[in-house]
N, C-alpha and C positions, 0 to 999 in steps of 0.2 A: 370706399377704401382708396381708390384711385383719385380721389378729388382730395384727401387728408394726403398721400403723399405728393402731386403735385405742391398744392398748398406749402406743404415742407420746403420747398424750395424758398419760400419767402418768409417764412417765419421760422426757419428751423435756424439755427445759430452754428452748425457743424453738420458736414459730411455725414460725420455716425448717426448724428440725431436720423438724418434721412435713412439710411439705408438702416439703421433698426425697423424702422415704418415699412419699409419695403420689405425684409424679412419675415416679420412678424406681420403683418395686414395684407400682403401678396404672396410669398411666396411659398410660407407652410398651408394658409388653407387653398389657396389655386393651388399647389402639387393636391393634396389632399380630393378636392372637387373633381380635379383631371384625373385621375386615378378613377374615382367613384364612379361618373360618369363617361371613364372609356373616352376623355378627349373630347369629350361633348360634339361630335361633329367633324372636330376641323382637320381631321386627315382625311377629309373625303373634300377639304379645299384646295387646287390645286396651288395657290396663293401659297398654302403652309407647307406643303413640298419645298416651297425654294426657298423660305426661310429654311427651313432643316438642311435643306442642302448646303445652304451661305454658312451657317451657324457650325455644320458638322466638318466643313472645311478649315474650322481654327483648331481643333485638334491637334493637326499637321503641327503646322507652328508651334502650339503648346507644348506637342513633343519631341519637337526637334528641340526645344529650350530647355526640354523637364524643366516646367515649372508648372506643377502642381494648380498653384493660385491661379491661371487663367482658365484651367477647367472648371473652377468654380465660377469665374467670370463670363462664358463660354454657356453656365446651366441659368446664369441669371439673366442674361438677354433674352435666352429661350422661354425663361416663366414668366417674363413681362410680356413680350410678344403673344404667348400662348394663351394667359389669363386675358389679356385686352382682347384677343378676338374670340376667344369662349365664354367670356361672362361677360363683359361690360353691357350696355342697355344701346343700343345705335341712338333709339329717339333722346333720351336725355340729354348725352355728350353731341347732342346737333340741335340743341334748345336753346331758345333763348337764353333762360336761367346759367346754361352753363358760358356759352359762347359769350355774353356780356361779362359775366363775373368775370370770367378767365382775363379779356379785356381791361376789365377797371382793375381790379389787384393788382394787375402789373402796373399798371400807371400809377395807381396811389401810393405801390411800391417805390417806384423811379421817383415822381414827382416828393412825396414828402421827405425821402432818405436827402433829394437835392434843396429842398426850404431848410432842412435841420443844417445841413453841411453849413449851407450860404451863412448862416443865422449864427453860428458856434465858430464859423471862421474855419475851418475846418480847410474847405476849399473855398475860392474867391467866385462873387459870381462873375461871371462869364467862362471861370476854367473850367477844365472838364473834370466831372465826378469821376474820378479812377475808378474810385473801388464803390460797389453796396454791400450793404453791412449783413445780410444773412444768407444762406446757401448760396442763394444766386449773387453770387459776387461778381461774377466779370460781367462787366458793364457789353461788354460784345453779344455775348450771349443774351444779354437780356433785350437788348436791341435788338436781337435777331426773334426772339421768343415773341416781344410786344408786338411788332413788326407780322410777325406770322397768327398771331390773334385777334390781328384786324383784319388780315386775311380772310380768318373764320368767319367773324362777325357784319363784314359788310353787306354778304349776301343780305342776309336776315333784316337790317337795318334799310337798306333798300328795300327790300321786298315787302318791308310792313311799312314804309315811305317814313321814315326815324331820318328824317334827314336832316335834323337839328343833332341829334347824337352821332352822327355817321359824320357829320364834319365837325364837331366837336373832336373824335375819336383822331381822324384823320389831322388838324389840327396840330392836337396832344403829340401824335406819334412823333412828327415831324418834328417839332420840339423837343420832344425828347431826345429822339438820335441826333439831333444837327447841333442842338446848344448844352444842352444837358450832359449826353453821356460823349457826344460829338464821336459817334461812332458810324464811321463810313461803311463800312460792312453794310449795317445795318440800309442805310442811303442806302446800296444796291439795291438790297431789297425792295424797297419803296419805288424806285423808278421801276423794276420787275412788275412788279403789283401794282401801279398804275398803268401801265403799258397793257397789262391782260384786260383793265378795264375801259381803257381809252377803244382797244381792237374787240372788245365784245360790246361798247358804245355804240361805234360806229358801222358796226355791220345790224343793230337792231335800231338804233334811231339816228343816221349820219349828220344831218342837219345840227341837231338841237347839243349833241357832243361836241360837233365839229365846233360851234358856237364857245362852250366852255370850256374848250381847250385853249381854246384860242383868249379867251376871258386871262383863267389859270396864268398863261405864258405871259401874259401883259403884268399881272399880279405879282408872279417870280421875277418878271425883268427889274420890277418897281420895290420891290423887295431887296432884291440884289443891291440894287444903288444906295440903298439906306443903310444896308449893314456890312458893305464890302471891303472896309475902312476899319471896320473895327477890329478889334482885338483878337478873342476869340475866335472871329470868320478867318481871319489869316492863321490862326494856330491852327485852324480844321486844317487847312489845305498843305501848311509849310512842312509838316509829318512824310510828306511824298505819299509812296504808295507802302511805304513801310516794311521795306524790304521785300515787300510779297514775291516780285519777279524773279530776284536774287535767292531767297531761300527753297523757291520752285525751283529754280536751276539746280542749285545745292543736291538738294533730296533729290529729284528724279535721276541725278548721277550717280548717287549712293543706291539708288536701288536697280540702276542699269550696271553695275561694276558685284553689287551686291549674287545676281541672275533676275531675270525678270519674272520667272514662274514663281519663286517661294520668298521671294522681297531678302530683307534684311532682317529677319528675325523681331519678333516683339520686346525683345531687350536693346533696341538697336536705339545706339546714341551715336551722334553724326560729332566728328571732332573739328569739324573746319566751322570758322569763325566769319562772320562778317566783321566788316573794316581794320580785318586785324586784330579784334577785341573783341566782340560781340558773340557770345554761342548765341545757336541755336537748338530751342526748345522743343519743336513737333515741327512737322511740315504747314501749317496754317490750310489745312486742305484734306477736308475727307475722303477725301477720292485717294490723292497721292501719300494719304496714312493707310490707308487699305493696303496701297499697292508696295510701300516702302515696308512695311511690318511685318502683311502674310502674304503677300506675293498675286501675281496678275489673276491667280484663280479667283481669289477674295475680289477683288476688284471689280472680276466680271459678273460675278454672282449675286454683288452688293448690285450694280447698275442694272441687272436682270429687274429683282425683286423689286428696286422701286419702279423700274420702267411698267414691271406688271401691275402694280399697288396704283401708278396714276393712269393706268388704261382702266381697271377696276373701277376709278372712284369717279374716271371721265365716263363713265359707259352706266355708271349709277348718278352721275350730278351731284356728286359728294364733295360738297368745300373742304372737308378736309384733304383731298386733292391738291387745292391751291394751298393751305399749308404746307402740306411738302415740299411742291412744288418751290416754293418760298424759304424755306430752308434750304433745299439745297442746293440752291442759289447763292442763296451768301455763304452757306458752310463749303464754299467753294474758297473762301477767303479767310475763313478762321475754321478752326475743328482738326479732331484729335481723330483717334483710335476709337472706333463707337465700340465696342467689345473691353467691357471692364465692370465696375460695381455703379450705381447709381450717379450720373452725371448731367451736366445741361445738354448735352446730346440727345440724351433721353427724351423729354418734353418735345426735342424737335425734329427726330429724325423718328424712333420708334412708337411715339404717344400717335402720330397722326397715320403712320403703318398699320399698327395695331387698329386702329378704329377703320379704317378702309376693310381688314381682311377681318375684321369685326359684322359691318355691314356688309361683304361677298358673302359670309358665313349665313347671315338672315336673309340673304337673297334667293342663297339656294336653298336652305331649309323649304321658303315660300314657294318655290318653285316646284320642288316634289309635294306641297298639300296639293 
């Protein structure tokens, strides 16, 4: 059920399409199972404490706004969260089978939606594909998703020596985010993610990385010279930093003028403009949408639970760790409000939450046999 709504993301055509799937295939039978089964366990995971704790603290806000509709937004992070660590399978969703597929879908995704575009004229090659065509439409997100499913997948591909697929993959990514979708967000991520592998390189074989890195940089410098001229490579860079600095400023004044304890309200829209014309639409920044919406508690709760989620996943060796990890990282640069109905947030802050307090969940089980 959880691999059909993922999947929605790519083949669903609408919002509703998704979150019907998530309704109906998550959320009536996991209430239903969680019920029967008394919670299957996971209030006896300390892990699920401080999601309840994070989650029970939008309330507040909820009812400072009366607005009804985020209590229901409010039950449905809880049932995602709650069904991924009470029922999912840990070995499956750490399989090959899944951690590839997840991989190539996106890519066949990104990659064919940019041959049809090039092909119809739609967009020119070398511009950037703005938009893709089914749920996962912001090309950031999707860079950021792809990005974090190589993440997954490298261990696995290293570790069974796929080192023809593993730099195919790595390849593809880079392509992706840099000509394709030319989403710099995403480039963070990828310098993050080589960096963790370059410093876990070099403390297990220094020589033989120090070598390839050094290879890599000669490759990049040579690379660079060939494409630095073109078109495209300057429309990456000419964007600046896209206000990010600016609308950080923005918002973290709105929610210090706002109070710092309970933010500005989840109805809160910011009336000041960049260049004199420009609104601004969210904060580009999950941390400073926590703290501008429902205020400094949400904020700390939020960076609790993942701090705990990557000590969890680092103390079980769980790649879904570096997924997170990896998100949010870039969703330091783009990202909304993660409390609401089914979104690309989902997939990258909750989907690899859920599978870590998934996996603490069969740790400690295994622990009391």
């Amino acid at each position: 059920m959880l691999c059909l709504f993922l999947l929605s993301f790519i083949v669903g055509w609408s919002s509703k399409w998704t979150n019907n799937l998530f309704y109906g295939l998550m959320v009536l039978p996991g209430l239903f199972f969680l019920i029967k089964e008394r919670g299957n366990g996971l209030l006896k995971q300390p892990l699920m404490w401080g999601w309840l704790a994070f989650l029970l603290w939008f309330v507040v806000p909820a009812a400072i706004a009366g607005h009804l509709q985020f209590y229901k937004h409010i039950f449905y992070v809880l049932m995602f969260v709650m069904v991924l660590g009470a029922f999912t399978e840990p070995r499956f969703f750490r399989s090959p089978l899944f951690v590839r597929a997840q991989f190539w879908i996106l890519a066949v995704y990104i990659f064919a939606w940019a041959v049809y575009s090039w092909a119809t004229g739609e967009y020119a090659v070398g511009s950037r594909v703005a938009l893709l065509p089914a749920r996962l439409q912001n090309v950031i997100y999707a860079g950021i998703w792809l990005l974090c499913a190589l993440a997954l997948a490298l261990p696995f591909w290293l570790r069974e020596r796929k080192f023809v697929e593993a730099g195919l993959a790595v390849a593809f990514s880079l392509f992706a985010v840099v000509y394709i979708l030319q989403a710099r967000t995403a480039l963070v991520g990828a310098v993050f993610l080589a960096g963790i592998w370059v410093l876990y390189g070099i403390y297990h074989k220094p020589r033989q990385v120090g070598g390839g890195v050094a290879i890599s940089l000669v490759l990049m410098g040579l690379l660079f010279l060939a494409v630095h001229n073109d078109a495209w490579y300057q429309a990456l860079w000419t964007r600046g930093d896209s206000y990010r600095i600016e609308i950080f400023e923005v918002m973290v004044g709105e929610w210090h003028r706002c109070g710092w304890v309970l933010g500005c309200g989840i109805d809160f829209h910011t009336t000041q403009v960049l260049d004199g014309w420009m609104p601004i639409q969210h904060p580009h920044n999950i941390f400073v949408s926590l703290g501008l919406y429902s205020g400094a508690v949400a904020l700390v709760l939020f960076i609790a639970v993942m701090a705990a989620s990557l000590w969890q996943a680092w103390r079980m060796r769980d790649e879904w760790g570096v997924y997170l990890a990896c998100a949010l990282v870039m969703l330091n640069f783009d990202g909304g409000l993660l409390i609401g109905n089914p979104d690309e947030l989902w997939p990258l802050v909750l989907l690899p939450a859920g599978m870590i307090l998934s996996r603490a969940l069969q740790a400690q089980r295994q622990a009391l046999v």
